[in-house]
C-alpha positions as CSV (number, residue, x, y, z in Angstrom):
1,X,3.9,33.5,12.2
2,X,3.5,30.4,10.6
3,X,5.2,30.3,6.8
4,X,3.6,28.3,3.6
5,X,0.7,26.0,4.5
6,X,0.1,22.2,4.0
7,X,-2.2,20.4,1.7
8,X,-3.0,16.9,2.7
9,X,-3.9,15.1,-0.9
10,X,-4.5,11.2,-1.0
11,X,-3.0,10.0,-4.2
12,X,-3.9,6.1,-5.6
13,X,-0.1,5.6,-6.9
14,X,-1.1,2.8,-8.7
15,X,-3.8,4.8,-10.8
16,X,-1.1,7.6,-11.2
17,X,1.4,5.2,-13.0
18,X,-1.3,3.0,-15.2
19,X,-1.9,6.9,-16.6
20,X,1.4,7.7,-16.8
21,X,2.5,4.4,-19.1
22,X,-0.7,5.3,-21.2
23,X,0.3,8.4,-22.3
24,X,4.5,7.6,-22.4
25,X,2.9,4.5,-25.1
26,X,0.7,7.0,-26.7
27,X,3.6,9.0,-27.5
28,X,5.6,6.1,-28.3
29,X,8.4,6.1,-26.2
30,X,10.1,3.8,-24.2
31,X,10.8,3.9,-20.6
32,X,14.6,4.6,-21.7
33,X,13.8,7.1,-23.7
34,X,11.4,9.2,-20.9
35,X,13.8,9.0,-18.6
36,X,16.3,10.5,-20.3
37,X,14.1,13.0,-21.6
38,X,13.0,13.8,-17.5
39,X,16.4,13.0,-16.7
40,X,15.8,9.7,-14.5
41,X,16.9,6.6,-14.7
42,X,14.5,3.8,-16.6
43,X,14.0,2.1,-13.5
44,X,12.5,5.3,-11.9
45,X,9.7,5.1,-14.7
46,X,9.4,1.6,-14.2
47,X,9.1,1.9,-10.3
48,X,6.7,5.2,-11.0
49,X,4.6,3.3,-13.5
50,X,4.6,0.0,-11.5
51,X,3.6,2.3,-8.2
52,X,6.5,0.7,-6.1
53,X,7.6,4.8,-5.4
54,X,6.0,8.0,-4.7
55,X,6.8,10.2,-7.2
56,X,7.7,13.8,-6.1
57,X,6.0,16.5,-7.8
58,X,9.2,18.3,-10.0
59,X,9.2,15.1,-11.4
60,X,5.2,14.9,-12.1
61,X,6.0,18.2,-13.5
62,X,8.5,16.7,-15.5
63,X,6.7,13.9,-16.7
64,X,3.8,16.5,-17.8
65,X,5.4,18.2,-19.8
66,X,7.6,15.9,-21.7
67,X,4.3,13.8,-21.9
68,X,2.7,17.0,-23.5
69,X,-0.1,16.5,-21.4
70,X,-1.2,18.5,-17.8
71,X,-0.7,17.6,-14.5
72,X,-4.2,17.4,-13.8
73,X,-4.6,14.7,-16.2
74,X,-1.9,12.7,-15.3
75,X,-3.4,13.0,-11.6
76,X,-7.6,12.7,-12.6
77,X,-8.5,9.6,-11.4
78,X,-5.6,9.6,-8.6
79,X,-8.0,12.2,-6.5
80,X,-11.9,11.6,-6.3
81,X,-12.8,14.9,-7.1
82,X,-11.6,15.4,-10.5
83,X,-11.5,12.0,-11.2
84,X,-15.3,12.0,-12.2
85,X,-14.9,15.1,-14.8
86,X,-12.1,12.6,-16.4
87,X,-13.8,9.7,-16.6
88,X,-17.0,11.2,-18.1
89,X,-14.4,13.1,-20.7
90,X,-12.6,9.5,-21.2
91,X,-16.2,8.0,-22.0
92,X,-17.1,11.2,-24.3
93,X,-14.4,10.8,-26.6
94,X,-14.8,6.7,-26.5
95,X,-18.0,7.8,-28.0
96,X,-16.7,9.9,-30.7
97,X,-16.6,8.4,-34.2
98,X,-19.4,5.6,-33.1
99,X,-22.7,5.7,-35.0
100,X,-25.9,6.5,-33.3
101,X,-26.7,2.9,-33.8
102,X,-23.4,2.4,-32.4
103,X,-24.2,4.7,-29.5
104,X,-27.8,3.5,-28.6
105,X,-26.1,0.0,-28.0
106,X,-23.4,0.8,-25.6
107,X,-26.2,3.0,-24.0
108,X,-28.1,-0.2,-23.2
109,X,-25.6,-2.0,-21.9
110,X,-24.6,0.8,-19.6
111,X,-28.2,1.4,-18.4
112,X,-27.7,-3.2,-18.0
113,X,-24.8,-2.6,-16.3
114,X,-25.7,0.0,-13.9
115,X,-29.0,-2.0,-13.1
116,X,-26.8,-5.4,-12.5
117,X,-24.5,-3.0,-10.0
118,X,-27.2,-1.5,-7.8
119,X,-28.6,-4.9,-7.6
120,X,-25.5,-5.9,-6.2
121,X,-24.9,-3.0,-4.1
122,X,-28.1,-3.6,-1.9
């Protein structure tokens, strides 16, 4: 009888700790300070955020939690299939707090943008 089961999950590491210094910043705290909060030392952050580890997932947990955000978001555009969702949520609130004037511009230049990119797709 075979016991758990394994789960083979590609994460981009480097996309993982670009996420993980935007929220410690938007919190305000220091790589010092999240590490003693996680209870790591600085240069784990740093290594985390700078993608020169893998990061086990207690301390994703860890980071979460004292990041008061979810592990799915910390992990959203680390694995394709959620990363979509995140990025049209990201782009949403962008959005929010533009006028419509505001919001019929960057409409243009993303329908410029996407024309330029299948033009240099083909």
């Amino acid at each position: 009888m075979k016991r758990g089961f394994s789960v083979n999950i590609e994460l981009d590491y480097s996309k993982l700790g670009k996420r993980i210094k935007e929220y410690r910043l938007k919190k305000h705290l220091t790589q010092e300070k999240l590490g003693e909060i996680i209870d790591v030392n600085t240069s784990n952050i740093s290594h985390i955020e700078r993608a020169t580890t893998q990061v086990s997932l207690s301390s994703l947990v860890k980071l979460a939690n004292a990041l008061d955000t979810t592990l799915d978001q910390l992990v959203c555009d680390s694995s394709l299939p959620v990363a979509g969702f995140y990025i049209e949520q990201d782009i949403s609130r962008l959005l929010q707090g533009c006028t419509l004037s505001e919001k019929q511009i960057l409409k243009d230049i993303i329908i410029a943008a996407k024309k330029t990119l299948k033009e240099h797709r083909q």
